[in-house]
mmCIF file of the N, C-alpha and C atoms, coordinates in Angstrom:
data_MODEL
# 
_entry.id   MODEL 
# 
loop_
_atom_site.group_PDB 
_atom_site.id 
_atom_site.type_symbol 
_atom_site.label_atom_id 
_atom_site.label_alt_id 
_atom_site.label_comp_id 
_atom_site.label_asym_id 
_atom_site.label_entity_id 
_atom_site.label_seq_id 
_atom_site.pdbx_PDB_ins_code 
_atom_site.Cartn_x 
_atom_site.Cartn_y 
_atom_site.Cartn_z 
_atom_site.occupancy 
_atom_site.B_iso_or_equiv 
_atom_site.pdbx_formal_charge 
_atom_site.auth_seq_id 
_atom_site.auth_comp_id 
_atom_site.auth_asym_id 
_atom_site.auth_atom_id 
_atom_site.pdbx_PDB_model_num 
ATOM 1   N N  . UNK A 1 1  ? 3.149   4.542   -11.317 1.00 0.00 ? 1  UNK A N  1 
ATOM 2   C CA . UNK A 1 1  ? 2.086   4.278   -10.364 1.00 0.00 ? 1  UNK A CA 1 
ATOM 3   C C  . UNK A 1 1  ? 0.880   5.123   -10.726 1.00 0.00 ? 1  UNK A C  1 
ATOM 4   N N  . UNK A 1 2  ? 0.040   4.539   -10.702 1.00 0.00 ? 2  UNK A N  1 
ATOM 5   C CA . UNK A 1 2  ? -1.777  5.266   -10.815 1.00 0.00 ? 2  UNK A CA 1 
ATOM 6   C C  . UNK A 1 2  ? -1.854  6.436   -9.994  1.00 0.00 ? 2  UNK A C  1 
ATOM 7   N N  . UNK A 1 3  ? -1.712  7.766   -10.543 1.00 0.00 ? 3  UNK A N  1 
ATOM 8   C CA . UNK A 1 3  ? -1.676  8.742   -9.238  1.00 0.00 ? 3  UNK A CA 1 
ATOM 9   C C  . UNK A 1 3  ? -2.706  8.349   -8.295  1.00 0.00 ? 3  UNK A C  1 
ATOM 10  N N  . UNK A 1 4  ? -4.164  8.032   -8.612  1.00 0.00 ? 4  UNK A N  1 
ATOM 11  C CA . UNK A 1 4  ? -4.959  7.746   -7.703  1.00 0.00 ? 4  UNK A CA 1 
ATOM 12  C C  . UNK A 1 4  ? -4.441  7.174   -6.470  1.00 0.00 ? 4  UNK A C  1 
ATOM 13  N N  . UNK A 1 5  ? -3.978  5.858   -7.017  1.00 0.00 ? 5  UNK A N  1 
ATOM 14  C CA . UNK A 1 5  ? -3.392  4.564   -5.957  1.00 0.00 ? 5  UNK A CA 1 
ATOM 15  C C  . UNK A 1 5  ? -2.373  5.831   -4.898  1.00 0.00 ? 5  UNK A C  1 
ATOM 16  N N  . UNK A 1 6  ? -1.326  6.321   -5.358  1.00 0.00 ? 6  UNK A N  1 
ATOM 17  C CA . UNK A 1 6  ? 0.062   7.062   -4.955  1.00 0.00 ? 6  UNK A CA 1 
ATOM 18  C C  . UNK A 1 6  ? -1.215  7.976   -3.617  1.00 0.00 ? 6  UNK A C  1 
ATOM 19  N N  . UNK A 1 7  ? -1.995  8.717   -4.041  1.00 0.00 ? 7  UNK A N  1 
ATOM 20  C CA . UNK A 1 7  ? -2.360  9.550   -3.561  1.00 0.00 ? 7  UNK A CA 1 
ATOM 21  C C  . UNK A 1 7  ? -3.040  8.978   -2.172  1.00 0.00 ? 7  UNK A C  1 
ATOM 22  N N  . UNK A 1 8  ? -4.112  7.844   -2.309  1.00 0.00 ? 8  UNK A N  1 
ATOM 23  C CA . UNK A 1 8  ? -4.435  6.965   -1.317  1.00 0.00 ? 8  UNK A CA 1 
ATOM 24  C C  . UNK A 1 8  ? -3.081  6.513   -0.500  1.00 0.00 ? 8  UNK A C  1 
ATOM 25  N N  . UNK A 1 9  ? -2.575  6.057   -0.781  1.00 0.00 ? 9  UNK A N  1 
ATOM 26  C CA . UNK A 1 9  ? -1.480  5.006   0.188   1.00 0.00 ? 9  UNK A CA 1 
ATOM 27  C C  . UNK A 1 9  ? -1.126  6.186   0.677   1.00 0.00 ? 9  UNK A C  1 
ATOM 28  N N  . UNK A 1 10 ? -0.149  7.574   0.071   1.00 0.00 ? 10 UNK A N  1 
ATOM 29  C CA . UNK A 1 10 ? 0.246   8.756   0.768   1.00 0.00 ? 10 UNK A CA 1 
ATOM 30  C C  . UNK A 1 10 ? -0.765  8.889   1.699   1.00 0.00 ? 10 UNK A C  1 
ATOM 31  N N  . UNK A 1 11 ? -1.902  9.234   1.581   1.00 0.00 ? 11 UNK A N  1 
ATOM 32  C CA . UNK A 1 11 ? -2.911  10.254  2.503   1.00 0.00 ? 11 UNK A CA 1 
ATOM 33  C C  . UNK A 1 11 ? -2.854  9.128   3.922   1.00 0.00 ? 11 UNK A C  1 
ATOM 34  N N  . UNK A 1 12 ? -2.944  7.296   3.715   1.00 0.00 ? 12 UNK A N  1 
ATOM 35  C CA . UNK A 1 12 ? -3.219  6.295   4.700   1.00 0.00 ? 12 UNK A CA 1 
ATOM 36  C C  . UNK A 1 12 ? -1.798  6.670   5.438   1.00 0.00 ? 12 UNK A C  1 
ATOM 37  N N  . UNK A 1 13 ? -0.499  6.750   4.532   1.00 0.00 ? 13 UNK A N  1 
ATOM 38  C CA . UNK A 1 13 ? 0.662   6.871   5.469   1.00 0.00 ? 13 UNK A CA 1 
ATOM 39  C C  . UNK A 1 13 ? 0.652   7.670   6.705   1.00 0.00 ? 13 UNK A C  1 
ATOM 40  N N  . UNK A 1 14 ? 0.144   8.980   6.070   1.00 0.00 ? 14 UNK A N  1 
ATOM 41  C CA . UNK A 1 14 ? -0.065  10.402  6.570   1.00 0.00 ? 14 UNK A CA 1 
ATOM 42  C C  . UNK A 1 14 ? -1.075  10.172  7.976   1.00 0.00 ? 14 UNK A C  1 
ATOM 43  N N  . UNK A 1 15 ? -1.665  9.556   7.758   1.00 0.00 ? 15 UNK A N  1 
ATOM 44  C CA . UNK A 1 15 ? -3.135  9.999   8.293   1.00 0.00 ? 15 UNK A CA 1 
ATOM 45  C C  . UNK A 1 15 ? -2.474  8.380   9.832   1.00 0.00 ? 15 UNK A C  1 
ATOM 46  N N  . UNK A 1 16 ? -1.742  7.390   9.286   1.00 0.00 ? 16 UNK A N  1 
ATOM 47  C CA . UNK A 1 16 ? -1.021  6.527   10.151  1.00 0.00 ? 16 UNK A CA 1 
ATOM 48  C C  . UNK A 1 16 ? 0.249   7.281   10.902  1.00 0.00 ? 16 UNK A C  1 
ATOM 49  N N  . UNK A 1 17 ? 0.659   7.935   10.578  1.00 0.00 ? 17 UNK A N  1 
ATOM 50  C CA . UNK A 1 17 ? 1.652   8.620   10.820  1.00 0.00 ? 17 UNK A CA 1 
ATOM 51  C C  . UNK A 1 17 ? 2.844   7.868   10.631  1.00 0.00 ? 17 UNK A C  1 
ATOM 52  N N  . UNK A 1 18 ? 2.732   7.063   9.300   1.00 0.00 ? 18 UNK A N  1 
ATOM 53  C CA . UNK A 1 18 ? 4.532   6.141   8.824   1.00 0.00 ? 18 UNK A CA 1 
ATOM 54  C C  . UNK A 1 18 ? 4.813   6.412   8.065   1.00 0.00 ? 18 UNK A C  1 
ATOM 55  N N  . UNK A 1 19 ? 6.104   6.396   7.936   1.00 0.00 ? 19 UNK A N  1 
ATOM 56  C CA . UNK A 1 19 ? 6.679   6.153   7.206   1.00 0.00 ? 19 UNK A CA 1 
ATOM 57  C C  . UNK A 1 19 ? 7.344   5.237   5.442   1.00 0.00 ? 19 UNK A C  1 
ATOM 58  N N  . UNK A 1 20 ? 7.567   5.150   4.567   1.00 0.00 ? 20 UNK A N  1 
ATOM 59  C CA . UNK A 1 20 ? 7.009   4.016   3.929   1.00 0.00 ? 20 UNK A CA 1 
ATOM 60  C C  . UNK A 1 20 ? 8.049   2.834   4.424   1.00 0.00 ? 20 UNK A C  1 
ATOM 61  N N  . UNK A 1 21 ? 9.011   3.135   4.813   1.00 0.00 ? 21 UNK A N  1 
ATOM 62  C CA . UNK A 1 21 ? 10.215  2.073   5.475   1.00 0.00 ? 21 UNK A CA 1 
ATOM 63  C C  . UNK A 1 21 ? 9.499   1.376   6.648   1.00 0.00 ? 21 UNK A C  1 
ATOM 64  N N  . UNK A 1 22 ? 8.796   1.751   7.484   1.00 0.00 ? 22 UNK A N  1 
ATOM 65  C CA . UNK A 1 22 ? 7.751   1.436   8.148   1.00 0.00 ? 22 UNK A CA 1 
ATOM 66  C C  . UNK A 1 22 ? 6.896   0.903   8.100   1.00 0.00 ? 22 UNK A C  1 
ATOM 67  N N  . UNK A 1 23 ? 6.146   0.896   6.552   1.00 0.00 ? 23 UNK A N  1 
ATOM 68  C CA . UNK A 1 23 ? 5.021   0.088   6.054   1.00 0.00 ? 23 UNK A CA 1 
ATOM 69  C C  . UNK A 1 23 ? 5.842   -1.076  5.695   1.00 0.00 ? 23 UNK A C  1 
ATOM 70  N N  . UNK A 1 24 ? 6.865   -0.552  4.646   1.00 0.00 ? 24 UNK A N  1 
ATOM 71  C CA . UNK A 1 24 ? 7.449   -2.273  4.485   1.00 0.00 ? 24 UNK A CA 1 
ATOM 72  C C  . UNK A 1 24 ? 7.707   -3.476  5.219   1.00 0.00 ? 24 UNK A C  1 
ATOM 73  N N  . UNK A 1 25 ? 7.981   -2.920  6.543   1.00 0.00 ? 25 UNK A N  1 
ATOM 74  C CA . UNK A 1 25 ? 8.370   -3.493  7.959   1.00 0.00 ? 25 UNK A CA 1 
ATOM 75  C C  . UNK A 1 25 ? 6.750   -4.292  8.304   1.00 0.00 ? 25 UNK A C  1 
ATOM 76  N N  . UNK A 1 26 ? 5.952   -3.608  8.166   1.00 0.00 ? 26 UNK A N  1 
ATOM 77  C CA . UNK A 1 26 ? 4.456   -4.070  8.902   1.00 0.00 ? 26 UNK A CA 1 
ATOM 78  C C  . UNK A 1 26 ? 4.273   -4.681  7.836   1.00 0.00 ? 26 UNK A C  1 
ATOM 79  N N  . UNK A 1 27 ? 4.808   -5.145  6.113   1.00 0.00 ? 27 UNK A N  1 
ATOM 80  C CA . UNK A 1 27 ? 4.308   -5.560  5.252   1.00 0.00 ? 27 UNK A CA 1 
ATOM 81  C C  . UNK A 1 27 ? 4.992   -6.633  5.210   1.00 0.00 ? 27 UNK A C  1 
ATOM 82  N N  . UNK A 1 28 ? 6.409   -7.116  5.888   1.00 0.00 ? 28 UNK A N  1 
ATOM 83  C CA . UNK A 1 28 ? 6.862   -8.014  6.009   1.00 0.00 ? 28 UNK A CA 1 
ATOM 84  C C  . UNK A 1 28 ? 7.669   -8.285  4.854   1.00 0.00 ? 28 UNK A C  1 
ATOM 85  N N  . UNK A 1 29 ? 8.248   -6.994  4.076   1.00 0.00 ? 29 UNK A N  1 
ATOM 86  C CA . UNK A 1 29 ? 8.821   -7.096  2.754   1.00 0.00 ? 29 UNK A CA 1 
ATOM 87  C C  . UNK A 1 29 ? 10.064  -6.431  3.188   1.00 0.00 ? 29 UNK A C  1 
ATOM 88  N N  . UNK A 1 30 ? 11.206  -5.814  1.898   1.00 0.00 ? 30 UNK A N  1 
ATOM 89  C CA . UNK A 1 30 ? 12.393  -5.451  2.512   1.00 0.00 ? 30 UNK A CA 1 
ATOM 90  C C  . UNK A 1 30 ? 11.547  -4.340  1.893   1.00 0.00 ? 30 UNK A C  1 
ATOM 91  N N  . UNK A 1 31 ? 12.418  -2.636  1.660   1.00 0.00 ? 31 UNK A N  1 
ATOM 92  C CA . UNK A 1 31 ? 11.661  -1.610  1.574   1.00 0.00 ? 31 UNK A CA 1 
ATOM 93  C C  . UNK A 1 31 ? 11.818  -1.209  -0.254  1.00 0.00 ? 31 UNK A C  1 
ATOM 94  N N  . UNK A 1 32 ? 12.795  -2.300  -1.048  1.00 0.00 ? 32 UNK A N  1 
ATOM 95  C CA . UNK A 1 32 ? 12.455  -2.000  -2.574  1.00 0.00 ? 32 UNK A CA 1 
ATOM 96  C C  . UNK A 1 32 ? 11.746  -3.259  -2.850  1.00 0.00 ? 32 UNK A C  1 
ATOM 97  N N  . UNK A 1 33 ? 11.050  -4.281  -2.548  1.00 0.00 ? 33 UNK A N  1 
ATOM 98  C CA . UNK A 1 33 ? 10.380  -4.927  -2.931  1.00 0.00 ? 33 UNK A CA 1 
ATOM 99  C C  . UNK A 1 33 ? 8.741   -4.549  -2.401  1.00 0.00 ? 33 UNK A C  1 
ATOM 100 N N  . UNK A 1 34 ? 8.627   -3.575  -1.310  1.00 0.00 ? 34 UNK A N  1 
ATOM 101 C CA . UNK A 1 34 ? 7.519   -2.865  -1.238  1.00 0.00 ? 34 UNK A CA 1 
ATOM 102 C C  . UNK A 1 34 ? 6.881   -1.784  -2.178  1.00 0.00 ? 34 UNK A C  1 
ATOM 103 N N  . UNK A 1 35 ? 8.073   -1.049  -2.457  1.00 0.00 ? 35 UNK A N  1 
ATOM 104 C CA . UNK A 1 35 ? 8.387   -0.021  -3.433  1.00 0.00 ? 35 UNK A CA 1 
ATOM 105 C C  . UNK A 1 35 ? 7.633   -0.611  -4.679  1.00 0.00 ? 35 UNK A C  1 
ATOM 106 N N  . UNK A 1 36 ? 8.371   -1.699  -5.170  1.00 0.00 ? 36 UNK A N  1 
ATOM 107 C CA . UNK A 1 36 ? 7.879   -2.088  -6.123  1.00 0.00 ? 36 UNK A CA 1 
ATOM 108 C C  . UNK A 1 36 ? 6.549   -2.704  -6.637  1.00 0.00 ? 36 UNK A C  1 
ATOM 109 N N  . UNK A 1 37 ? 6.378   -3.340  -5.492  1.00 0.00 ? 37 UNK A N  1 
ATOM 110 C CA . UNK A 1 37 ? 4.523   -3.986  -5.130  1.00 0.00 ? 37 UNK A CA 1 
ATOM 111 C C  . UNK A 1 37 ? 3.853   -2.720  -5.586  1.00 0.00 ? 37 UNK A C  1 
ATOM 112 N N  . UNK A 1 38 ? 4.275   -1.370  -4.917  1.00 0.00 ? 38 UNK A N  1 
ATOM 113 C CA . UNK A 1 38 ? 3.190   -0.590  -4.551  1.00 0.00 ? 38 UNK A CA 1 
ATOM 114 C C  . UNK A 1 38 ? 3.281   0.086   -6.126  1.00 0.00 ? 38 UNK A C  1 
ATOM 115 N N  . UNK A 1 39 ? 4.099   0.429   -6.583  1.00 0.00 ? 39 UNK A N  1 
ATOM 116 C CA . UNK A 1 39 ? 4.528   1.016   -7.765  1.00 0.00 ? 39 UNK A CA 1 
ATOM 117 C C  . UNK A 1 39 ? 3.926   0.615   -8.607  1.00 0.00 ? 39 UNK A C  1 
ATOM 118 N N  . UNK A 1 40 ? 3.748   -0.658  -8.839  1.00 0.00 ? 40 UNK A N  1 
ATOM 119 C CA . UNK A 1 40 ? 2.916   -1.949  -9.958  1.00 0.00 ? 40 UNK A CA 1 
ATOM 120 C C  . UNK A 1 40 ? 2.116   -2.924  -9.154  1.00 0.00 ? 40 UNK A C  1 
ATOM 121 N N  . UNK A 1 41 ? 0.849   -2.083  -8.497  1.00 0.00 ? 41 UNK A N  1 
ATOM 122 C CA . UNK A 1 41 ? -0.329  -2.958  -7.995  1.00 0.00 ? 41 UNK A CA 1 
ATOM 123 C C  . UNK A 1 41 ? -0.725  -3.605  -8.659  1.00 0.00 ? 41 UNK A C  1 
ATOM 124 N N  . UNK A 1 42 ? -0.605  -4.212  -9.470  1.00 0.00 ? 42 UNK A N  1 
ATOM 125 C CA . UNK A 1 42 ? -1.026  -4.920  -10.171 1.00 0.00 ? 42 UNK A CA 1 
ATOM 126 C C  . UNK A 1 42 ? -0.120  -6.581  -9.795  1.00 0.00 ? 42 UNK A C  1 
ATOM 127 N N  . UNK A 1 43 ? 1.172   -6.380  -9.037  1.00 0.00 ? 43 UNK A N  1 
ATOM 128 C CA . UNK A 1 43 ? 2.281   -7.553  -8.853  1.00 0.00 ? 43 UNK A CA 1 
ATOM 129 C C  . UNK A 1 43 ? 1.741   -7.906  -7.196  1.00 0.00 ? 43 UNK A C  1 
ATOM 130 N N  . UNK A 1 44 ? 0.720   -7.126  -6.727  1.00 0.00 ? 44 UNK A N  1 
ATOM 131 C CA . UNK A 1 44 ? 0.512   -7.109  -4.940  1.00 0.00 ? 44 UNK A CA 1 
ATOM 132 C C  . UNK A 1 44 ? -0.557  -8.895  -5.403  1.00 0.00 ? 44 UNK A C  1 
ATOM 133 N N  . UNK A 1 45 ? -0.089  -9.568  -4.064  1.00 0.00 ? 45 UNK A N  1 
ATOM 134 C CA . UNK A 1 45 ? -1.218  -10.507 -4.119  1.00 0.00 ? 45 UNK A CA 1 
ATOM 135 C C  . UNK A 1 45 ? -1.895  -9.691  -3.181  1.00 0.00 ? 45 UNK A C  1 
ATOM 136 N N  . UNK A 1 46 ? -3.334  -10.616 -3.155  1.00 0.00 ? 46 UNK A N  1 
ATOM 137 C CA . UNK A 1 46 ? -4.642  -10.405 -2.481  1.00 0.00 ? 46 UNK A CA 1 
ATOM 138 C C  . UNK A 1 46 ? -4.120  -10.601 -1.488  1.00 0.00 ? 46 UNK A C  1 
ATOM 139 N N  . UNK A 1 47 ? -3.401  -11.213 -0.769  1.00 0.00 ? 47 UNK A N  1 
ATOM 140 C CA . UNK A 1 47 ? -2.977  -11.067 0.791   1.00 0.00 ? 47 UNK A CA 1 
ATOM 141 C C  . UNK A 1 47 ? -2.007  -10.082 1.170   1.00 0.00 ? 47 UNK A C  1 
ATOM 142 N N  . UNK A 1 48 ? -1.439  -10.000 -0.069  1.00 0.00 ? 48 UNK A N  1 
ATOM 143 C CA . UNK A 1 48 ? -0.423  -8.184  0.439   1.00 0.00 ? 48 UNK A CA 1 
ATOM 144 C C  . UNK A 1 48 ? -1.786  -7.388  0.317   1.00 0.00 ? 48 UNK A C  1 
ATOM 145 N N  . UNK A 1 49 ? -2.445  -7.133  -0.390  1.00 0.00 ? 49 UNK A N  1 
ATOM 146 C CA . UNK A 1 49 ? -3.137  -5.797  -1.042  1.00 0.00 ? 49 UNK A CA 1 
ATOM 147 C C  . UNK A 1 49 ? -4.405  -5.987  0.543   1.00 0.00 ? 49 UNK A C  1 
ATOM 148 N N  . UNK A 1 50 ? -4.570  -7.089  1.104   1.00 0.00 ? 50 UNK A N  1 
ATOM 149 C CA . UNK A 1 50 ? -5.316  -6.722  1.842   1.00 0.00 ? 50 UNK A CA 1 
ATOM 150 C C  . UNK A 1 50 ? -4.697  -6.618  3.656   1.00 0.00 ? 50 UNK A C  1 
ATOM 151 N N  . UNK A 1 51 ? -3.533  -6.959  3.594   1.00 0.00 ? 51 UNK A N  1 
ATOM 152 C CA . UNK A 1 51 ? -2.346  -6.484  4.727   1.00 0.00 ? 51 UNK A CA 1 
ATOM 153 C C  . UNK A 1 51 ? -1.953  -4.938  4.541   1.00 0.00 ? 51 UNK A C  1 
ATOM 154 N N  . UNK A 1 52 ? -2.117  -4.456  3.269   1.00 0.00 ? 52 UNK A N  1 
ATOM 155 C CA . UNK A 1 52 ? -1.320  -2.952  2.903   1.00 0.00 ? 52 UNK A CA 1 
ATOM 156 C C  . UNK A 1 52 ? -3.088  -2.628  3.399   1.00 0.00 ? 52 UNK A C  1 
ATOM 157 N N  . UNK A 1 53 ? -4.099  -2.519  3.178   1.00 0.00 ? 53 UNK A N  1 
ATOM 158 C CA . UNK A 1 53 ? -5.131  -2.159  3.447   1.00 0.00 ? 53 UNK A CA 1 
ATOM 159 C C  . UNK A 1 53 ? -5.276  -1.888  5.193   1.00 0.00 ? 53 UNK A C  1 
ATOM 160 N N  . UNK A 1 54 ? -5.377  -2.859  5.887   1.00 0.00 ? 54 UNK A N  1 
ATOM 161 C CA . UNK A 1 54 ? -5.241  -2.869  7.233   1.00 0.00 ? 54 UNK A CA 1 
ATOM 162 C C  . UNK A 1 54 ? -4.345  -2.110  8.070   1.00 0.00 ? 54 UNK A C  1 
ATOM 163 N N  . UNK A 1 55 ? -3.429  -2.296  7.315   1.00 0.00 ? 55 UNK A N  1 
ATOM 164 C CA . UNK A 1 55 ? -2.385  -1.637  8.013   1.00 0.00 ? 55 UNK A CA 1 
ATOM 165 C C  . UNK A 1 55 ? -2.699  0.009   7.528   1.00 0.00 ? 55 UNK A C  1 
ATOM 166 N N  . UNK A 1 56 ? -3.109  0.654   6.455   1.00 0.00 ? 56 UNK A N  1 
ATOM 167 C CA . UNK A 1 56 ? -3.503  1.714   6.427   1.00 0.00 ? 56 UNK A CA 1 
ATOM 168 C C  . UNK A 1 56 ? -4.822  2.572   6.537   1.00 0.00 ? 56 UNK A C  1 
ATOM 169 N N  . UNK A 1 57 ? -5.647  1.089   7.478   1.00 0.00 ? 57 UNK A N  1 
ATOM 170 C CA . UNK A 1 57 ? -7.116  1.203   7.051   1.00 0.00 ? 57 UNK A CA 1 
ATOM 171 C C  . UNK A 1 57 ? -7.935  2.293   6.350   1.00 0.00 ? 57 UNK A C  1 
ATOM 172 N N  . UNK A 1 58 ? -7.569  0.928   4.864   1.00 0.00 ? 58 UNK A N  1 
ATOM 173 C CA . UNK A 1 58 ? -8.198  1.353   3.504   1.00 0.00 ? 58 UNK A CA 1 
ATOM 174 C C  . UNK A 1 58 ? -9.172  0.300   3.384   1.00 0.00 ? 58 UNK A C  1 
ATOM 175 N N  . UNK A 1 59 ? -10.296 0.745   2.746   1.00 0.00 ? 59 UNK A N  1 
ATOM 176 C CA . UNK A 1 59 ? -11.052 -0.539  2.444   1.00 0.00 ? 59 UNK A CA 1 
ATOM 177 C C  . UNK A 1 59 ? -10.637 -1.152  1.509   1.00 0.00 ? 59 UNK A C  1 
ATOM 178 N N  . UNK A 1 60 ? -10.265 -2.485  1.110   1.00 0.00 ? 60 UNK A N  1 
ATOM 179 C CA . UNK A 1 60 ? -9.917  -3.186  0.095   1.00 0.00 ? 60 UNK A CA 1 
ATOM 180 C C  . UNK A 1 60 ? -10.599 -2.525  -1.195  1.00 0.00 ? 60 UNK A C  1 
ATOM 181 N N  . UNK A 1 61 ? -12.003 -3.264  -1.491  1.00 0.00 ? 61 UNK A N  1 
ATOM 182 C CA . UNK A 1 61 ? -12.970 -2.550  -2.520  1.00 0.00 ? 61 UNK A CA 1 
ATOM 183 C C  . UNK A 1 61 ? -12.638 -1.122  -2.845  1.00 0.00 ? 61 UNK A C  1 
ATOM 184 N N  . UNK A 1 62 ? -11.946 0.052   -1.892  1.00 0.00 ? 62 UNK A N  1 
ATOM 185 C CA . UNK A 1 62 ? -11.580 1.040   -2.620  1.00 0.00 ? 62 UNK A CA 1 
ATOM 186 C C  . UNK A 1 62 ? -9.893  1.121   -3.025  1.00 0.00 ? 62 UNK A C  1 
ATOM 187 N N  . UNK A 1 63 ? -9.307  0.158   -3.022  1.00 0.00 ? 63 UNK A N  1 
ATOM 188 C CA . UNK A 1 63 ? -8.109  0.374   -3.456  1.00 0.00 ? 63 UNK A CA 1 
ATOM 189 C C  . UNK A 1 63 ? -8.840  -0.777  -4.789  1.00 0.00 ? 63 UNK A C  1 
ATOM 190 N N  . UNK A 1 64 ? -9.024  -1.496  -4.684  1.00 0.00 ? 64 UNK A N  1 
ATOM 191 C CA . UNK A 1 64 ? -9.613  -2.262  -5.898  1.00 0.00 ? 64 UNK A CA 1 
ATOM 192 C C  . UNK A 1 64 ? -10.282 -1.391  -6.845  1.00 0.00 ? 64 UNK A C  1 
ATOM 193 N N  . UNK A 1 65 ? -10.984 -0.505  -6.995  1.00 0.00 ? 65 UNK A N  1 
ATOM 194 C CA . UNK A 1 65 ? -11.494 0.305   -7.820  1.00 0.00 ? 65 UNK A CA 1 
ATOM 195 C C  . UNK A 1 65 ? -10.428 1.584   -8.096  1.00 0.00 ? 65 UNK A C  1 
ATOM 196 N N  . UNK A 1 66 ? -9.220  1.811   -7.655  1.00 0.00 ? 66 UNK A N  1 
ATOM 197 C CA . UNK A 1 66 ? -8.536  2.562   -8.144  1.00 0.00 ? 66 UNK A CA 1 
ATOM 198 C C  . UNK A 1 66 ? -8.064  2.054   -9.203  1.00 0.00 ? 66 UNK A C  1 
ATOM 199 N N  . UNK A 1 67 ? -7.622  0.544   -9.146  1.00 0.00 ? 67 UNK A N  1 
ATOM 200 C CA . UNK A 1 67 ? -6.796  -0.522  -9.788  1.00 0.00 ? 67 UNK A CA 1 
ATOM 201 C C  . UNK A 1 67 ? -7.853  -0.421  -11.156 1.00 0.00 ? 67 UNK A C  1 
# 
């Protein structure tokens, strides 16, 4: 994973106060196929990557420029 990316999603978890078993749940995934999305952003569609956004309100455009 892009430390950048790792470091964002951590700080959104943090700052949400979840868990990542938790995000998977709000992501509508099981919790190793989240794992794995998040691991290789590059496999997220535009409707995960902008559900993982919301749910950690991130701006899209800045998880896109980590990528």
């Amino acid at each position: 994973m892009n430390e950048k990316l790792k470091n964002v999603i951590e700080y959104g978890l943090f700052k949400k106060k979840l868990t990542k078993s938790e995000l998977a749940e709000y992501m509508n995934m099981s919790y190793p196929t989240m794992l794995n999305k998040i691991n290789n952003a590059a496999s997220l569609k535009i409707s995960e990557a902008e559900r993982l956004c919301k749910i950690l309100n991130i701006e899209l455009t800045e998880l896109l420029k980590i990528n």
